[in-house]
Each structure stands twice: as structure tokens, then as C-alpha cells.
VODOMAR-464310 format. One line per field, with one value per residue (C-alpha): residue number from 1; residue in three letters; x, y, z. Coordinates in nm, 3 decimals, padded with zeros to 5 digits. Each point is the difference from the previous one (the first is absolute). Layout:
N
pos	c(NUM:...)
code	c(ALA:...)
X	c(X:...)
Y	c(Y:...)
Z	c(Z:...)
This chain:
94
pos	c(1:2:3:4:5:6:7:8:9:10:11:12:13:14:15:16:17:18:19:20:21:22:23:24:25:26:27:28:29:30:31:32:33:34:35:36:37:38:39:40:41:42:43:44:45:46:47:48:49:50:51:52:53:54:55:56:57:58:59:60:61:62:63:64:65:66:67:68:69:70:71:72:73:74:75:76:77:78:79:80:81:82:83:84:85:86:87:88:89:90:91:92:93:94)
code	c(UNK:UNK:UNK:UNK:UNK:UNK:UNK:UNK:UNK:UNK:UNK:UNK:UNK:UNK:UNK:UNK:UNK:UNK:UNK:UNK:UNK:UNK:UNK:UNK:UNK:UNK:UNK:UNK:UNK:UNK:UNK:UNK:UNK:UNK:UNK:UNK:UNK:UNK:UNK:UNK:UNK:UNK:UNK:UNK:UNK:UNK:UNK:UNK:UNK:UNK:UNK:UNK:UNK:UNK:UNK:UNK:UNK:UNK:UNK:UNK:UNK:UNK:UNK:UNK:UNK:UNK:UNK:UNK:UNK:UNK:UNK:UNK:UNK:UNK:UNK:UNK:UNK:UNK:UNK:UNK:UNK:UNK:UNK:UNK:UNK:UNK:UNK:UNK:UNK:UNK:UNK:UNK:UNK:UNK)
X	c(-03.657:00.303:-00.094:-00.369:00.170:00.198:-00.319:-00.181:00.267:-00.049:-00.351:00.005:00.266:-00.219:-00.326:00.154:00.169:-00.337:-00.178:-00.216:-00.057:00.141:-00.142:-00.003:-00.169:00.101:-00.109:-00.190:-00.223:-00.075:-00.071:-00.226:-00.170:-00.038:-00.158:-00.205:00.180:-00.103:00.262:00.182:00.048:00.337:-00.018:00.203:00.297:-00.049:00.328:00.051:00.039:-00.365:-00.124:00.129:-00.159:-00.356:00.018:00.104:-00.311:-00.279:00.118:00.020:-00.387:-00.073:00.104:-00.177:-00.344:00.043:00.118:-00.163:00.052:00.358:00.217:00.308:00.283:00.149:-00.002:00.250:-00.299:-00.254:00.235:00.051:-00.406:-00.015:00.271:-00.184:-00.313:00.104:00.157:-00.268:-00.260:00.267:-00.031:-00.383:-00.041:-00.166)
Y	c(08.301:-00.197:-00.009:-00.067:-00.294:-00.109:-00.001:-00.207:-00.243:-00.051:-00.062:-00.265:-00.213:00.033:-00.083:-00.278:-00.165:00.041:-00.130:00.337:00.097:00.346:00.207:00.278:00.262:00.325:00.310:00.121:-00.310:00.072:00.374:-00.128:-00.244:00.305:00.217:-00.253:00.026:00.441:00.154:00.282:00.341:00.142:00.372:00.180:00.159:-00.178:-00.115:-00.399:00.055:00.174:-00.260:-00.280:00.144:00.100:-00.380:-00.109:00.187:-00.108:-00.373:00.060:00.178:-00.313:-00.251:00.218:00.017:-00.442:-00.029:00.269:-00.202:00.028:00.274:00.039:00.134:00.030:-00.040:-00.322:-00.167:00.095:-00.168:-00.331:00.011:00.059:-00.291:-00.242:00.085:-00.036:-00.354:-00.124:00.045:-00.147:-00.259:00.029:00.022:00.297)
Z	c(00.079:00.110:00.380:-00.114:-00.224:00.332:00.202:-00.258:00.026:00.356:-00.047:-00.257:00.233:00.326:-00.191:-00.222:00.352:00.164:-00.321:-00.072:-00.384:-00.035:-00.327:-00.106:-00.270:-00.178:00.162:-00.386:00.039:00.402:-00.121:-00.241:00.227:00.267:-00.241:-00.195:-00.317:-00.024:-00.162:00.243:-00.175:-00.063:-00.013:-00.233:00.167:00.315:00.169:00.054:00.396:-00.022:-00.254:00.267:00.300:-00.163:-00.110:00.368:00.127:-00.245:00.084:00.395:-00.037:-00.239:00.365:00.192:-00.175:-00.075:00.345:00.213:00.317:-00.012:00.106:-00.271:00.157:-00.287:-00.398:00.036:00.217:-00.258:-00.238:00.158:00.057:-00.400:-00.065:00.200:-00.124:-00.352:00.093:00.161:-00.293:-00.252:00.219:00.048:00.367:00.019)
């Protein structure tokens, strides 16, 4: 969290120097935006690690059916695909 904090930092002052609007959102709401608000399942007994990953997945087939013309390399792209999708309809330019 601390390098991620570091990195962030770094962003803001290159953006703000250049005059680009940096924002962000909370992963829960991306999630939600990914999955169209459908609740994901915890199963009982089921480690956090496994929890994580099944989530991971369901998102990263989620890209893949909206965006079948892309080829995710990994979860992380399908993320910043979600994030920017979710952006851009707050900001209606779908």
C-alpha cells in the first residue's frame, strides 16, 4: 500500500504539471459496475485467497464477453477497461 501510495503521488504531480485531471474510484464500486450490480456468492468455508481469485475471474470473463475484441493479458487490464468504462458513463460519453 505504501509503494502504491508513492506511485499515486507521482501521478498526481506529472498530471497536475501537465494539466490532466487525475481521479480515481474504489475498487467495490468498479466491481459493482463490472458485474452490473449482481451480488457475487461467498461460499461457506471458502478461504479469502479463493474468494479473491473466483472474483478476479468472473470480472476478467465479464471484459471479455463486453469487449470480445480485445485480448486481456491480464485481470489488471480488464480492470482499467472496467474503470474507464465506469468513468466514462458517469460522465455520459458512452
Amino acid at each position: 500500500t505504501h509503494v502504491a501510495h508513492g506511485f499515486i503521488t507521482c501521478i498526481e504531480e506529472v498530471a497536475a504539471a501537465r494539466g490532466i485531471e487525475v481521479t480515481s474510484r474504489h475498487s467495490k464500486l468498479i466491481k459493482n459496475h463490472a458485474l452490473n450490480g449482481s451480488p457475487f456468492e461467498k461460499k461457506k468455508r471458502e478461504k479469502a485467497k479463493d474468494r479473491k481469485r473466483r472474483m478476479k475471474m468472473k470480472i476478467l470473463q465479464a471484459a471479455e464477453n463486453k469487449w470480445p475484441d480485445v485480448d486481456f493479458q491480464s485481470d489488471d487490464q480488464s480492470d482499467a477497461m472496467w474503470l474507464l468504462s465506469l468513468v466514462q458513463e458517469e460522465l455520459s460519453w458512452k
